[in-house]
N, C-alpha and C positions, 0 to 999 in steps of 0.2 A: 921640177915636177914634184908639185904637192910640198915643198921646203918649206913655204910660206905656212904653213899650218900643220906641221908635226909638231906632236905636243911632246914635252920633257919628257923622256924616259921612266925615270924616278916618278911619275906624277901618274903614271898606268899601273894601275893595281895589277897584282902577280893573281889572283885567284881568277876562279873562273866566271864568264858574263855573256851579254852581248852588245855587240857595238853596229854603227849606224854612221854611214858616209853620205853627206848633204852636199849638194850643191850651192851657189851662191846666188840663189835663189831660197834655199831651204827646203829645199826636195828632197827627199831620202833617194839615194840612187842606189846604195846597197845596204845589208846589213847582215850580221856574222855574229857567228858565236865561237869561242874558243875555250880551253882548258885553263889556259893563258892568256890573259887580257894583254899583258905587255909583249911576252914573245911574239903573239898573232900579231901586233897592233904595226910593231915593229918591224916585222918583216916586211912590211905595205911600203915601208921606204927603205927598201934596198935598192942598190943600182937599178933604174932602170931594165935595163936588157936582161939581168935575170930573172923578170917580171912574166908572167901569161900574159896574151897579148890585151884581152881581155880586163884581166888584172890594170893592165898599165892602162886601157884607156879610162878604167873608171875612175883612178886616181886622178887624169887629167881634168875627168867631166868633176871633182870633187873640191870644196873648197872648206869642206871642215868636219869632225870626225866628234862622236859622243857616245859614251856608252854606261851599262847598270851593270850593276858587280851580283851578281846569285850566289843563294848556298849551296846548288849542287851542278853537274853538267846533266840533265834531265832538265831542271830548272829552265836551262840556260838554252834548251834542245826548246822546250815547250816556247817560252819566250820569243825565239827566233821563227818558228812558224806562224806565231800569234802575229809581227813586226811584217814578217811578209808578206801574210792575206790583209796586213791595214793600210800600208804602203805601197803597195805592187811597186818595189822598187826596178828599176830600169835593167840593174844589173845581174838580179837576182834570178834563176831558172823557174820558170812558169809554168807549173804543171796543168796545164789544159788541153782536156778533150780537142783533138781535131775536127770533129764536127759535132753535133747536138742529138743526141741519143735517144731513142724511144725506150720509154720504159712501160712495163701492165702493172697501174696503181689501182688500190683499194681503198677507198675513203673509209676508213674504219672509225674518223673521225667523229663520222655524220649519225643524225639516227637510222637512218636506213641505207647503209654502206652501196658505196656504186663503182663498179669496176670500169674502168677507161685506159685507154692510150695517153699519155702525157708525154711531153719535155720538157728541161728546162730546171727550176727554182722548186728543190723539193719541198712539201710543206708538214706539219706537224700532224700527228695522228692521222699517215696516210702509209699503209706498206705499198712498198714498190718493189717490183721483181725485175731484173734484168742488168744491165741495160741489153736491148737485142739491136741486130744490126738491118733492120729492115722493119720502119712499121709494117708492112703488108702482110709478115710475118706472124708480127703479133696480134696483129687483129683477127688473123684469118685461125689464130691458135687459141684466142679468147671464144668465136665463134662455137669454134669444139667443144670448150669447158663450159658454153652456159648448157648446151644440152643436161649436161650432169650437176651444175651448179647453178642454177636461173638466179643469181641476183641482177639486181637492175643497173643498166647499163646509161638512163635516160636522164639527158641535165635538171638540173631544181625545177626552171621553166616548166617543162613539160612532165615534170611528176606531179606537182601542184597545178598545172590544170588537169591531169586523169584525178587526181583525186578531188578537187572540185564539182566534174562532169561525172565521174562515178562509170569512167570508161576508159578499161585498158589499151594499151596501144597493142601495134600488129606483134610482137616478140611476145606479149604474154599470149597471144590465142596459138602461136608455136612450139610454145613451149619451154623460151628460149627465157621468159623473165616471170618470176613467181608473183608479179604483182602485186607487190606489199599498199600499191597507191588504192587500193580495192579492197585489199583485207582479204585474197584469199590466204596468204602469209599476215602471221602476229610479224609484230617487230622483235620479235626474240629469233620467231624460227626462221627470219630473212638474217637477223645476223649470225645465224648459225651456220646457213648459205654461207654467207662473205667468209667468213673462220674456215668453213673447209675448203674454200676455195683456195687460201691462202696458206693453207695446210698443203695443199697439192701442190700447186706452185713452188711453193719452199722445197721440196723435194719428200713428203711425205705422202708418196705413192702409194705403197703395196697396199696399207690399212684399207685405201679408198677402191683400191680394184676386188681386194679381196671381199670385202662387204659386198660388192655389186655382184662379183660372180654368187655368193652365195645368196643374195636375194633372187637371183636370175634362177639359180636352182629349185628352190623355193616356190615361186611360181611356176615352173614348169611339173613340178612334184604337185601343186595345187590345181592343175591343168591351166591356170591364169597364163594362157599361150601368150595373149595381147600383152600385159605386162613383161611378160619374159623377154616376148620379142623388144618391149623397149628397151629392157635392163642390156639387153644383147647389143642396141645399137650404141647404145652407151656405152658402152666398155670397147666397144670397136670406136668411138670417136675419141674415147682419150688414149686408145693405143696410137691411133693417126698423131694425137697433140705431142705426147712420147718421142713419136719419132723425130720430130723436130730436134730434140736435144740428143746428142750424140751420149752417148753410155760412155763413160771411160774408165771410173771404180764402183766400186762395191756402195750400194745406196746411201749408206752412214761415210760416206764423206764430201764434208764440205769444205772446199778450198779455195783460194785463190791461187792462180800459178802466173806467174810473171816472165815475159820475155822480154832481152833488149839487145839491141845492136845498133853502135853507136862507132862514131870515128874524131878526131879530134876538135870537132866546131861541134856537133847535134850528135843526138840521143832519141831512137826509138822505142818507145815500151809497145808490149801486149801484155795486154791480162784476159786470162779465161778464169771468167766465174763458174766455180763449178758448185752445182748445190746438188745434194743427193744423190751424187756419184754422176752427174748430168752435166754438160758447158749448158746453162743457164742465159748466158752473156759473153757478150767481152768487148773491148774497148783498147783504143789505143793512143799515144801519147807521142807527139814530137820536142823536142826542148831543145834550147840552146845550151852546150856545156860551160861554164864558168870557173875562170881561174885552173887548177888543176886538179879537179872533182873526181873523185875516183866512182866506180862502178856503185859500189858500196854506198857513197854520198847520194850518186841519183836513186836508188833504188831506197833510202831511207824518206829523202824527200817525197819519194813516188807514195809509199805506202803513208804516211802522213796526208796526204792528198785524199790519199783512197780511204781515209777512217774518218770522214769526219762525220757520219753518219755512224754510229755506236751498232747501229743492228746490223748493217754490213759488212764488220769485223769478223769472220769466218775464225775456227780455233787453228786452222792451219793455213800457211802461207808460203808457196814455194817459191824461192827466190836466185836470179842467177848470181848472187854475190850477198854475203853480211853484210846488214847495215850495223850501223854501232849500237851499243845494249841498250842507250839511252830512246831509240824509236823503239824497241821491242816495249820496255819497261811503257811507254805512252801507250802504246796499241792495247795495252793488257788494264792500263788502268782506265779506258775507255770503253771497252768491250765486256768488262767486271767481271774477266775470267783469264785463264791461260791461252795464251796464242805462241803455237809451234812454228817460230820462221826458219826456215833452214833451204839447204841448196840439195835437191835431189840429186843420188847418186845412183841408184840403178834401178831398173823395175820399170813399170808403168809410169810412175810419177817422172822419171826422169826421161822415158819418151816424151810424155807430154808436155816436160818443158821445151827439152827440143823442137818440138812441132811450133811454140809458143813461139820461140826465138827465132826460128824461120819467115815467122808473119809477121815479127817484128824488123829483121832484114828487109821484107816487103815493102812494108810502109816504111822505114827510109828511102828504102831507094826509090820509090815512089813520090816523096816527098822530094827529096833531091832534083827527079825530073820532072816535077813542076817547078820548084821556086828556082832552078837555072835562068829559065827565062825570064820568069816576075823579078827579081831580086835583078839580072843590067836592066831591066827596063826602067824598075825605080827608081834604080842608082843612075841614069842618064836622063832622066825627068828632072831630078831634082838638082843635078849638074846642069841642064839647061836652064833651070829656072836661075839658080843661081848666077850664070853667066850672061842671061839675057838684064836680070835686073841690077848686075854691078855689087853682089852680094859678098861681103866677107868669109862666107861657109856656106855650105850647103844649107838650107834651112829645114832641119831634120824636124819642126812641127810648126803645120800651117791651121791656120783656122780661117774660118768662111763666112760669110756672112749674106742673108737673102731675106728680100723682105715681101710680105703676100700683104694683096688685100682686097675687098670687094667694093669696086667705086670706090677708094678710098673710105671706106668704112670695114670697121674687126679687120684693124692694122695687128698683123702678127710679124714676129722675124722667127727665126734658125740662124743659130750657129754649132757647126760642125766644126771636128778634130781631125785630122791627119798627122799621124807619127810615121817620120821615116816611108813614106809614099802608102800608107794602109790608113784605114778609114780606123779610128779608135772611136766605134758605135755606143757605149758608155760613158764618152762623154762630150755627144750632145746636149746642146739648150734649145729652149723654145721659149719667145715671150711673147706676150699682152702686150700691145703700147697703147701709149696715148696718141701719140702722132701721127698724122693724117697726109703724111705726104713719102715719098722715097728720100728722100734727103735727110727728114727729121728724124724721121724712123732709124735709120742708120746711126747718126749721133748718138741717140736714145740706146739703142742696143750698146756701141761703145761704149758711151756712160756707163751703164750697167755690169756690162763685161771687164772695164778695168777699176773699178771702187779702189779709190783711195782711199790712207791711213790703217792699212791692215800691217801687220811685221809678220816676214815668211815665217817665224816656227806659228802664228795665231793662226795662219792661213794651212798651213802643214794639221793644224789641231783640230780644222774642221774638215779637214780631207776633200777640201772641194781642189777637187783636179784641175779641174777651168780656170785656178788663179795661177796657177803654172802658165810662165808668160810665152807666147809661140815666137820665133822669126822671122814670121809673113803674116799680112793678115789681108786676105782676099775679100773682097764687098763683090756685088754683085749690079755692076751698072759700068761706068763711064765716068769720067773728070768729075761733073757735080758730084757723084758718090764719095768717087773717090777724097775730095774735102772737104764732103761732109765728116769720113772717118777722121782724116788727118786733121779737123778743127778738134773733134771729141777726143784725138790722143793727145794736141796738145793741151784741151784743158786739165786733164787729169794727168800733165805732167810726164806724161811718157813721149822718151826721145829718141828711144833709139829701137824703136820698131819700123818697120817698114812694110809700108800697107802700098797695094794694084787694086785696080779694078781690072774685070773682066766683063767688057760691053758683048752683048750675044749678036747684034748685029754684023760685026765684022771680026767676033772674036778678037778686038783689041785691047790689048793688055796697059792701062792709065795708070801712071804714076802721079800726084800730089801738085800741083802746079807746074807741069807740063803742057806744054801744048799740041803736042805730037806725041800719040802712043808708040808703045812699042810692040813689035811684032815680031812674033814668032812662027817662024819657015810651020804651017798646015803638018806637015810628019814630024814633028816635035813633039816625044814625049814631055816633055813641059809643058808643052800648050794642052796633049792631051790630059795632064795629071789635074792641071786648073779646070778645064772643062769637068771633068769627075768631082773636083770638089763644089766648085757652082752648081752644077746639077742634082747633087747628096744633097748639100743647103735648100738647093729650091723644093728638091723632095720632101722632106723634113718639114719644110715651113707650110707646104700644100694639105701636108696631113695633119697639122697640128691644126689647121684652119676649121678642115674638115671635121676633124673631133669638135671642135668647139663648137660647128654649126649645128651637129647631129646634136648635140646634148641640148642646144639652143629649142632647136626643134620639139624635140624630147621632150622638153621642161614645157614647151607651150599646150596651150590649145587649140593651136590651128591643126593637129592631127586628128582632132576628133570630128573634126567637120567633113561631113559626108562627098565623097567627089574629091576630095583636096589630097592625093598621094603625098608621098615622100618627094618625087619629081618637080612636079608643081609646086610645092611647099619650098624646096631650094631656089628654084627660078621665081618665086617672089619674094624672095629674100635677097637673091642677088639684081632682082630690078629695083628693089627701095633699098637694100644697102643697109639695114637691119630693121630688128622687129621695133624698137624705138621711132623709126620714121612711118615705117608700116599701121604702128597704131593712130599716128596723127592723121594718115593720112582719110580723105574724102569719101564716101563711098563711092563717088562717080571717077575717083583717078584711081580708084584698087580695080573697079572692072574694067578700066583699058590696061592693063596689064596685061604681058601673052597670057592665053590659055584662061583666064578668067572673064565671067560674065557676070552680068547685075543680079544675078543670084546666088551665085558663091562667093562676090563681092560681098552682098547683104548679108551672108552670115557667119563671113570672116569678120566684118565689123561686130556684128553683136555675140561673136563671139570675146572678141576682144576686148570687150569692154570692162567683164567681170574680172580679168585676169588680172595677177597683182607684179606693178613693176618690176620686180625681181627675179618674177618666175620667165618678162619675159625679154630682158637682156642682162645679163650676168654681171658684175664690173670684172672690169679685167684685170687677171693673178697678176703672182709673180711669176720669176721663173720657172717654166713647165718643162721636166724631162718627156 
């Protein structure tokens, strides 16, 4: 285990780095940093059995080891995070959200800032408040603050035509949007809007209540009753918004507090964002634990995760365990100020980590009784698969392959990922072919998918995941398909993959010159986990289709022509099979087409005439995620 490639003793530098275990493939499957390059590197080949189980299988999955020498262990800390988010190594702990978080973003970016519900891919000069645990939540708490806050809530689209037409939408005659597309707001005093808005939100309260009550007086002192009575509903709409966020300290504190409860496989985090003495947010974390990771290790990792955004760096951070000084000294030199991490020990703060750690016990055990059941179902899917196809191992990643087309025209494929029986949705392909038939098509993608003369570390250097080679590869058809693949793997010289078809007529599962499929017993998790990847595949390649025809469409003229939908524009695109044949064709053979007549025949044709090749079939890309 792993003998074949420990490197001399003597030849590991003593000072501190980070180092990196590849496979023999050249996939980074883990990577570490130590004080000690040679003590760490070294203990990886001790006996066996005094190994984490963990530990021992990655050295198995491992066939060679590399590493860079730093000046300091910060260095070595920074490095190691950097290695992780480029590599997503297999072995390494994944700090990901369990599901995809709403957050209330402020385009502050824009000239005239727009407050929205978003998820997902934050972007540059945009604040984001939260994350909260319920859009419905946050929309219905946005609602509140445009009373007191009217900035515009309306996409580009529809601001640029009000401001074309020179007529607000229904939110500005409520009250709820100041109109900047109109000019009843400059563009100063609309971002003066957005600014306090995000001044509220952040937890700068009391300034924005106390201003209102004293204008509310004000007006009542001027008898301006109508005013007053507005100012009054306002200050009752953001007490409503208020209540939403639970009070815990005193306004001037802003923290994060951390919970975890964990057992010796996984790890649950909670975090309560707290902004202005308010839970703001919160979010939480499952992970798998790694080697012998102590409490202190996952909560280092965790808050590294949680700072990579410099404005959501809080000056305080309550934590159930120290991480090492080295993630403090990062947090602080990202956040360009002091950040307080410590373990609450009495008071409020240390109730409310307790509460934290509670909801983190939840969501394990939450978590537990769901993947009980996902995790034997996977694990005897992929035992079936393996034992129906006479497999060496389990084949812990399949890829898929599905090919769409219209009458044989805008030939597209998909090929999908599966790791370990879960779909890995990042990395998907989609392609353009040339080839005009299922069989070509299929070569065509193979070709593609396995490009000779690359060497894994050039393949590792451009991080394409997809040259990571799988131990199945599924097509989507019967025998022809299935050698059509197996001609394309053997041109490009790969031997020892092992490609099925799966036909949808009887569900039979074709091996490569066979003449009898093989099948698998209807309640075979096997047979179900193929069917999920064919069907992912065929999804994939249906919508990839569909984008190319919408923009097809898009890019023409035939939408300008009066009578001619979006509907009717697809269905004669799929009875001629693209706009290429479309423009040859007659005007006497465009009006026997459904739904068309010798009058929107005639001015499909003349409309078509002016249009410029390009605009009206596209050639076909590369690879399309």
């Amino acid at each position: 285990m792993g003998a074949d490639f420990r490197p001399e003793t003597s030849s590991i530098p003593n000072g501190p780095g980070v180092y990196r275990f590849r496979d023999s493939e050249g996939r980074v499957v883990y990577v570490g940093k130590a004080k000690s390059l040679r003590s760490r590197l070294t203990s990886y080949f001790a006996d066996p059995h005094t190994l984490h189980s963990r530990t021992r299988s990655m050295i198995d999955a491992a066939a060679s080891v590399d590493w860079i020498v730093v000046g300091s262990e910060v260095e070595a800390l920074q490095l190691e995070y950097s290695w992780i988010k480029e590599f997503d190594p297999r072995y390494n702990v994944r700090y990901r959200d369990d599901k995809s978080y709403p957050y209330l973003a402020v385009t502050l970016g824009e000239r005239f800032p727009r407050a929205l519900v978003t998820r997902g891919a934050k972007r540059t000069g945009t604040r984001y408040f939260g994350p909260y645990a319920h859009a419905w939540a946050i929309r219905a708490t946005l609602d509140l603050l445009l009373r007191v806050f009217p900035v515009r809530t309306c996409s580009a689209g529809v601001f640029e035509r009000a401001k074309r037409s020179n007529r607000p939408c229904l939110l500005a005659d409520i009250g709820k949007c100041s109109a900047p597309c109109v000019g009843r707001v400059s563009e100063a005093e609309h971002r003066d809007i957005a600014l306090d808005l995000c001044g509220f939100l952040g937890g700068q309260t009391r300034p924005v209540m106390r201003r209102l009550r004293e204008d509310m007086q004000e007006a009542s002192a001027e008898q301006d009753f109508e005013r007053a009575a507005r100012l009054r509903d306002d200050l009752q709409a953001l007490d409503r918004a208020l209540e939403r966020n639970t009070v815990v300290f005193d306004e001037t504190v802003d923290a994060d507090v951390v919970g975890i409860a964990d057992d010796e496989l996984e790890a649950a985090f909670e975090v309560f964002h707290v902004r202005g003495g308010r839970i703001r947010g919160e979010r939480g974390y499952v992970v798998e634990r790694v080697e012998d990771s102590t409490v202190g290790d996952l909560v280092g990792g965790l808050l590294l995760s949680l700072a990579e955004d410099a404005d959501e760096i809080p000056p305080e951070i309550l934590v159930p365990a120290d991480p090492e000084p080295g993630v403090i000294s990062l947090l602080e030199r990202r956040r360009g100020g002091a950040v307080n991490v410590r373990v609450p020990q009495r008071g409020a703060k240390r109730a409310l980590a307790e509460t934290v750690t509670r909801n983190a016990r939840q969501r394990l055990d939450l978590h537990k009784a769901r993947r009980s059941g996902d995790l034997t179902a996977r694990s005897r899917a992929l035992q079936d698969i393996q034992e129906a196809l006479d497999l060496p191992s389990a084949p812990l990643r399949i890829e898929t392959i599905d090919v769409s087309h219209l009458a044989g025209q805008d030939v597209v494929g998909s090929l999908v990922v599966f790791e370990d029986g879960l779909l890995r949705p990042g990395e998907k392909r989609t392609f353009a072919l040339s080839a005009r038939d299922d069989t070509a098509a299929i070569e065509e993608i193979v070709s593609r998918r396995f490009r000779p003369g690359t060497s894994p570390d050039e393949e590792q250097q451009r991080r394409r995941a997809f040259a990571y080679p799988p131990q199945l590869l599924v097509v989507d058809g019967g025998r022809p398909q299935v050698d059509a693949a197996a001609r394309a793997l053997r041109d490009r010289g790969v031997r020892d993959l092992t490609v099925v078809g799966l036909a949808k007529r009887l569900e039979e599962v074709w091996l490569p010159g066979r003449n009898e499929p093989v099948i698998l017993p209807r309640s075979s998790e096997g047979l179900y986990l193929l069917q999920r990847m064919r069907d992912e595949a065929h999804r994939v390649a249906i919508g990839y289709q569909r984008r190319r025809s919408r923009r097809r469409v898009k890019g023409s003229s035939l939408d300008e022509i009066p009578g001619l939908g979006p509907s009717r524009v697809k269905a004669l695109l799929a009875h001629f099979g693209s706009m290429a044949r479309l423009r040859e064709a007659e005007e006497s053979e465009i009006s026997r087409a459904p739904g068309i007549g010798p009058k929107t025949a005639a001015a499909i044709v003349a409309a078509l005439k002016g249009a410029p090749d390009e605009m009206l079939d596209p050639p076909a890309g590369e690879d399309r995620s």
